[in-house]
N, C-alpha and C positions, 0 to 999 in steps of 0.2 A: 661649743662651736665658736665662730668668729675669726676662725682660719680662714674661712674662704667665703668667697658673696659670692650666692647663685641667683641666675637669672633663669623666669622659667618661657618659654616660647608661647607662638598661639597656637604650636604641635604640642599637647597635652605629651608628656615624659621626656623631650627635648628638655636640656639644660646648659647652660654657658655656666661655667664657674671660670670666678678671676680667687685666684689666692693671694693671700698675704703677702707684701715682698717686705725683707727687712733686711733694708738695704745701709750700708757704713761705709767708713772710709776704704774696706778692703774691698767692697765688691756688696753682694746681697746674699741674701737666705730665703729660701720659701720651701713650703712642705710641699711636695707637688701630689700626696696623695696620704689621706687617715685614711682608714676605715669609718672610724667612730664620725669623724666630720662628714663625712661622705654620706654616709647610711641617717645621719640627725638630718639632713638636706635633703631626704628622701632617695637613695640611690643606696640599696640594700645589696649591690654583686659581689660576687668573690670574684678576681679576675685571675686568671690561671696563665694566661702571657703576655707576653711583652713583644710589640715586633716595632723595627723601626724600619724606615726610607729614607732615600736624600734623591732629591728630581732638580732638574734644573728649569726653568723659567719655562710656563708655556705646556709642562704634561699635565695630563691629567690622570689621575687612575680613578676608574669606577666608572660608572655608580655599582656598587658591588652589594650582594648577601649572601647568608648561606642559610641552603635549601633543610635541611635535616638538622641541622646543629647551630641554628640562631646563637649571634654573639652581640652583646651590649658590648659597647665598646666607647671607651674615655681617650680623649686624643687631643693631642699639643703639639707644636712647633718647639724645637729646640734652636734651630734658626732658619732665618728668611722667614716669608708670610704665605700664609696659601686660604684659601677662599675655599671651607670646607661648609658638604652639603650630605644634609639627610633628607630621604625622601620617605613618606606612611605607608609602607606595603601592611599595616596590621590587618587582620580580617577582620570587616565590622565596623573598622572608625571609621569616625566621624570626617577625619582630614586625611580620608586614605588617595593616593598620590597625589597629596600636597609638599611642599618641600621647604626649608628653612635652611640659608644658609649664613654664616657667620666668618669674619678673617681673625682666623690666629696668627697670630705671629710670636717670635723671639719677644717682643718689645712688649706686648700687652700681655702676652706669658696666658690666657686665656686659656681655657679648656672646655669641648664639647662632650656632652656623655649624649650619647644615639643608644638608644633600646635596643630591644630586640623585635627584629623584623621590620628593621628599618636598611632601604639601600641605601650606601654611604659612598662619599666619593670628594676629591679635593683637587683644584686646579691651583699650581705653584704662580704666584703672583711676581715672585722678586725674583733673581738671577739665579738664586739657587736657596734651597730647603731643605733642613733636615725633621721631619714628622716620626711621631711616637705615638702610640695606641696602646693600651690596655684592654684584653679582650675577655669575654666570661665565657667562652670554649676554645677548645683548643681548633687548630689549622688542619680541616678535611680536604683534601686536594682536591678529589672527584665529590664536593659540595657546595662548590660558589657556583652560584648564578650571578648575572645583571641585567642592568638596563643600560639600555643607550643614553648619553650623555647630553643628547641634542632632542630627545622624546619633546615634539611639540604639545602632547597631552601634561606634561608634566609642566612643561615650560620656566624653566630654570633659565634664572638671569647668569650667564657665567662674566665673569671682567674680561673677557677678552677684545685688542684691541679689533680696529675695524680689519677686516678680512684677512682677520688672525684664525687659525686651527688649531686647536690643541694637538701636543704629541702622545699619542695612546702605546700602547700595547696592543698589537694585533689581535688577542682575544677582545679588547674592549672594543675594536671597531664593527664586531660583529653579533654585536649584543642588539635582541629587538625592545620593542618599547615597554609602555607598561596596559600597554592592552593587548601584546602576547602574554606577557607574565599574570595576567590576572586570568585568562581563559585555559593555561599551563597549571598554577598551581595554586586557585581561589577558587574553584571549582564548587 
């Protein structure tokens, strides 16, 4: 190990990892993913894809999960910065919808790994952002669910200025809270 420093949250299986940069006269180098580093830091997944975004200043997507097919999912900024948030939907915890959130960026090249059965969700901070994820299931169209972004039970600090709105996607503005989702499918 020694590729990368992890940080662990007060969400028991939340993690920040910053990796190595090794940077010279031409530019830099960083591993942005072992296994073997990964799995020694306690994060044993196979992750089967790969999807990226680019948002511009001010969207938000999420808070998202999937219903049948839970994906742990490792996720970074390749540029801009965005203020990315997981929330406990596990059954049973201790910090269930509690939520932790952290700013990646291009610059601090940072990385969050989110469990499984966690909603996940990120509001674009700078003018423009390109975001990357690594997931451990593959993409069921008719299997995401969310939550509302604004759930005052969850109460999520987002950075937005004063009577600023996020720009959503019309399925995300019609997500209910997390005390539908927990009478839906915590049953």
């Amino acid at each position: 190990m020694g590729k990368i420093k992890v940080e662990t949250c007060e969400i028991e299986g939340l993690k920040i990892i910053t990796p190595t940069v090794f940077p010279d006269e031409r530019g830099y180098f960083m591993e942005t993913y072992h296994y073997e580093d990964y799995k020694a830091a306690g994060i044993d997944e196979v992750f089967v894809q790969d999807n990226q975004s680019a948002s511009v200043k001010g969207v938000l997507r999420g808070l998202h999960f999937q219903i049948q097919y839970p994906q742990a999912k490792l996720v970074r900024v390749l540029q801009g910065e965005v203020f990315d948030v997981a929330v406990d939907l596990r059954p049973g915890s201790e910090t269930y919808g509690k939520w932790h959130g952290v700013l990646l960026s291009a610059e601090n090249r940072k990385q969050f790994f989110v469990p499984k059965d966690f909603a996940h969700g990120f509001l674009v901070v700078s003018d423009y952002a390109e975001f990357t994820y690594k997931c451990t299931d593959y993409y069921h169209a008719d299997d995401q669910g969310g939550i509302a972004w604004n759930d005052p039970a969850i109460g999520i600090t987002w950075p937005l200025g004063e009577g600023m709105m996020p720009v959503q996607s019309v399925r995300d503005t019609k997500w209910g809270g997390l005390e539908e989702f927990t009478s839906r499918y915590r049953k």
